[in-house]
N, C-alpha and C positions, 0 to 999 in steps of 0.2 A: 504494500500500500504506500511505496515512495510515493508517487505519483497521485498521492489521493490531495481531491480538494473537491468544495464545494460549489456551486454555481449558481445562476440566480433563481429565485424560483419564476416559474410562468407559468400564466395562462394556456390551459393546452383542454379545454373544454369541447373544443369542436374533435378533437379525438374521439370525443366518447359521444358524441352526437345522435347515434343510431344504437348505443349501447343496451345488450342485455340483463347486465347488474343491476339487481333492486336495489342496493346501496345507492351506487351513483343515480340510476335513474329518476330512484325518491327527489336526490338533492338537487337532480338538474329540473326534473317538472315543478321544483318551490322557487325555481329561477334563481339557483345558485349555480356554481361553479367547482371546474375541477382544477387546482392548484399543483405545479409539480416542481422539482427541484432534482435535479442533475447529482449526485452524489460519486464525486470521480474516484476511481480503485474501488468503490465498497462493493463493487460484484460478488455473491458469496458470502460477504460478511454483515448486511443489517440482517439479514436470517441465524447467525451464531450466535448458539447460545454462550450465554454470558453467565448464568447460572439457573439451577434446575427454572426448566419452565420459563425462562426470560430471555429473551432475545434482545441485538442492541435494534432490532425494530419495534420492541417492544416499550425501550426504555423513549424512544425518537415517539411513540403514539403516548406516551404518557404526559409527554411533553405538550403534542396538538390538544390533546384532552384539557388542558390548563386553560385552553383557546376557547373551549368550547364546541370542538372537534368532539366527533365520534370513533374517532383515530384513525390509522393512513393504510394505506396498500403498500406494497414496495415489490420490487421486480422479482426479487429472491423467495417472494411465494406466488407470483404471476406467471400462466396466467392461472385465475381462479376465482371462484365470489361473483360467475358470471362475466367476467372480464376474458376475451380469448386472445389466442397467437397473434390475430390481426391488430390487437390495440396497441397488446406491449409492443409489438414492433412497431405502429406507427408512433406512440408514446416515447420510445428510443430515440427514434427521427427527433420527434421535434423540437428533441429537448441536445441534441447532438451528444447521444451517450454511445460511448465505444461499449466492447463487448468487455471490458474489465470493469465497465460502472454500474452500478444500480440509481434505481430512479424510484423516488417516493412522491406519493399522491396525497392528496384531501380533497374529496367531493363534501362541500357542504357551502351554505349561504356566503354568499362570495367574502364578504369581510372577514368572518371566524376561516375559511379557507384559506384568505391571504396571511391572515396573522399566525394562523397554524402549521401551514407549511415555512414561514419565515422562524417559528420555535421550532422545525424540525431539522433545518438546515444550521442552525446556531448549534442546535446540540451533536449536530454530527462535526460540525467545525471544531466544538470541545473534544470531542472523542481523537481527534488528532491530537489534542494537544495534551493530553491525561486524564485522571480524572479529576471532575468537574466538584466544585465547591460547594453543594447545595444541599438545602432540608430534604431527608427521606423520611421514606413511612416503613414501619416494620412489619410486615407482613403475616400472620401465620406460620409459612412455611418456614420459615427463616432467612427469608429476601427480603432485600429490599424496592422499593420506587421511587420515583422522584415524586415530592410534594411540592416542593417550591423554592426558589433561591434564599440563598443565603442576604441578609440584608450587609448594605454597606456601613461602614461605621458615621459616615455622616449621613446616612438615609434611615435612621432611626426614628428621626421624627418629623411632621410635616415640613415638607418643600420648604427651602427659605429663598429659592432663585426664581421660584414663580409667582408673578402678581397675585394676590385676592381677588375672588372673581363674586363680585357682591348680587347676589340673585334676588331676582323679584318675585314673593312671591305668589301673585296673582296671576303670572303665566304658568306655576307650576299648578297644574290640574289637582285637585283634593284625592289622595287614594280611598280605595275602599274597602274597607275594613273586611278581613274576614270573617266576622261573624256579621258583619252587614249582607257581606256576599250570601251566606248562607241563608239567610234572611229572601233576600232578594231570590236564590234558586228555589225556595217553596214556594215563593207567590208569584213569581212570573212564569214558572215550567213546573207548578206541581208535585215535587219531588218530595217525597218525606223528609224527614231531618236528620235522618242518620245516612240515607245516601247525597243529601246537600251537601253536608259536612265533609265526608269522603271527598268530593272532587273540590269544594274549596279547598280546604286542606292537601290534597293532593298533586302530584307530582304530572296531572293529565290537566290540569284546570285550563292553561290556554286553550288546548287542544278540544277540549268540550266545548270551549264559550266560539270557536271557531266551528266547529260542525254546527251546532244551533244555529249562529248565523246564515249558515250554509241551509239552515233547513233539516234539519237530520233532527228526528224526534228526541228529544231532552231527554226522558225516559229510557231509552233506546241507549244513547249516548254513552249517558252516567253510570246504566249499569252491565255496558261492555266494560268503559275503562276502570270502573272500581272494584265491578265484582267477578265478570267473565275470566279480565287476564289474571286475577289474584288466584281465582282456581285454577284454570290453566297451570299457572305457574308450578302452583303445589302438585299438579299431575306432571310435574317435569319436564313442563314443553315447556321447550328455548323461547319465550316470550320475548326477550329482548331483542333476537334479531327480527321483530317484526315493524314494518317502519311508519312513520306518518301515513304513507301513502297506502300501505298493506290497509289500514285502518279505517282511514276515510271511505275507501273504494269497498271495504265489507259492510261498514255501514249505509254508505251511500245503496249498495244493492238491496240490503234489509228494508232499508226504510221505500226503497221503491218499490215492491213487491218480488225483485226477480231473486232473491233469497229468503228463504222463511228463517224470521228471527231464531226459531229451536236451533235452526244452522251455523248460525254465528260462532260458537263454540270450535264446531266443528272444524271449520271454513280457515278460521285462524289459527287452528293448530295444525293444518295439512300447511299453509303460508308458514309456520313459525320454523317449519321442520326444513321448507325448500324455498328462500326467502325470492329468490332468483324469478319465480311464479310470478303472476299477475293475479287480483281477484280471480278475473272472472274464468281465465283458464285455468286455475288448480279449482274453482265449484264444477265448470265443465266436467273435467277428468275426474272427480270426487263424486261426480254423482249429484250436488248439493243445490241443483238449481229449484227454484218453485214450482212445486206441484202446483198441475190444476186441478181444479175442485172436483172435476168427473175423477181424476185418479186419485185421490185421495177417497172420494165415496166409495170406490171399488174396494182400496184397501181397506176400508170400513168396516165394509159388508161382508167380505173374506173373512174379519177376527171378527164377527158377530156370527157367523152362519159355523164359525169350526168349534162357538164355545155358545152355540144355543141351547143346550138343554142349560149351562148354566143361568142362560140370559132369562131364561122359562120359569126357573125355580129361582132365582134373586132378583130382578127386575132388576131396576134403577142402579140398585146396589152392586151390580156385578161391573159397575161403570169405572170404579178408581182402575179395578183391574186388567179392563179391557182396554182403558186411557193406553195405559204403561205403553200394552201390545201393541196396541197401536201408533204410538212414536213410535216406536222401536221397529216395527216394520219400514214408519216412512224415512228413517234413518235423516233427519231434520228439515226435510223436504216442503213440511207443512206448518201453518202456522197453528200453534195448541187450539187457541178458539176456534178456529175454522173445525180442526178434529174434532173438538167437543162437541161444536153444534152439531154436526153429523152423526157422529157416535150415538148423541141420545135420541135422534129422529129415531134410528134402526132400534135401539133399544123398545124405546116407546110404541114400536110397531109392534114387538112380539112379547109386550111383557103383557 
């Protein structure tokens, strides 16, 4: 690595223009960008481990992360993540990396992009030169990460080289208050008080008050993000590689009828497993599109006619458990009330 140096970061967006990565394509449809930076000699080396489980592309994404990155690609595990042979190579071109360099990425909103690949290129610049001065975090395993620089000795306390910058303030807008918010989600969208709470409080709040606006039922909304992915999660699907756009685009189907809400579930954990998918082609291939009302009466009347003598001798009551059968046959296809209503016509006929 005589020969290693850094280079500038660029613009190299139109690379990925026609890309099939759910990563980057999420960040390019919210009209961000993909940032990249030239890294001379590290061919081979931001994939070495550095210690169990850490790579120095690992310690260079910890760094974009401080950005507000969701951290980088880099040549030495490309191509991959949906990203193929044609990109990295034109990705090489445009950044003029030889075959001894590697080359790291950030697809995200173009400013957190630019300032994250510029913390990526800094700390590959320190890796030349030793190790780096800085706060870690101590891990579990017993690694470390980088949290954040070291401070300087006269950067201990506020600025004394920069003017006071005296604010007015009548142009700063009045916040609002989280338990205002929560307030305001039961009387403006209905919501009880324990799932208000959840998405004020919670870690999806932009992301809700942005689908409402969009039109995406509030109900709908709050209890994919607070209560869907939490179970997901504890069934061990990889929820977090699911992106904005995985999210919108399943709700956006839900609420317009071409997905039945039971499905939602579903729909996001086939997306959480192969993030590379689209909606509407992983419900395609999953089967998970909405039933129409003639097929769903079919499957109806199927789990009514194979359990009538029950439906004879229990009436009404044989209803909880015929419900179950029949989700379970439409494998989320349907929406419950639509079932329900159905279910008890055929009941009502033979009880």
């Amino acid at each position: 690595m005589s020969e290693a140096a850094v280079g500038d970061s660029q613009d190299v967006t139109d690379v990925f223009a026609e890309t099939e990565s759910g990563v980057i394509r999420g960040a390019l449809n919210s009209g961000g960008s993909v940032m990249a930076v030239c890294l001379r000699g590290f061919d081979g080396i931001v994939g070495h481990e550095i210690a169990p489980d850490r790579r120095l592309g690992t310690e260079f994404s910890d760094h974009a992360k401080r950005h507000g990155a969701g951290g980088i690609f880099h040549t030495d595990e490309l191509p991959a993540y949906g990203v193929t042979d044609e990109e990295v190579s034109a990705l090489r071109e445009a950044v003029n990396a030889g075959p001894e360099d590697a080359v790291a990425i950030v697809a995200d909103e173009t400013a957190v992009a630019e300032q994250s690949i510029d913390a990526v290129a800094e700390r590959a610049q320190t890796a030349l030169e030793g190790v780096p001065e800085e706060t870690r975090d101590a891990l579990e395993d017993g690694t470390t990460r980088y949290l954040r620089p070291l401070p300087g000795a006269a950067r201990m306390y506020p600025e004394t080289d920069v003017p006071p910058v005296e604010l007015d303030p009548s142009e700063v807008p009045e916040p609002e208050l989280l338990t205002e918010k929560v307030k305001r989600y039961q009387a403006e969208y209905d919501l009880g008080e324990g799932l208000a709470e959840q998405v004020a409080y919670g870690t999806h709040m932009p992301l809700f008050e942005d689908l409402v606006a969009d039109g995406i039922d509030p109900t709908l909304a709050a209890s994919t993000l607070e209560s869907t992915l939490t179970e997901l999660r504890r069934d061990d699907v990889p929820v977090e590689s699911l992106t904005r756009t995985h999210l919108e685009d399943v709700l956006g189907m839900a609420d317009g009828g071409d997905l039945a809400r039971e499905g939602v579930p579903d729909l996001l954990s086939v997306l959480a497993d192969d993030p590379d998918q689209t909606a509407e082609t992983a419900a395609e291939a999953a089967g998970l599109g909405s039933a129409e009302e003639d097929e769903v009466r079919e499957t109806v009347l199927e789990v009514v006619e194979r359990n009538e003598g029950q439906v004879t001798e229990e009436g009404m009551q044989a209803f909880s458990g015929l419900m179950g059968e029949c989700m379970g046959a439409l494998r989320g296809k349907a929406d419950g009330d639509l079932v329900s209503r159905l279910l008890r016509e055929e009941i009502q006929k033979r009880a």
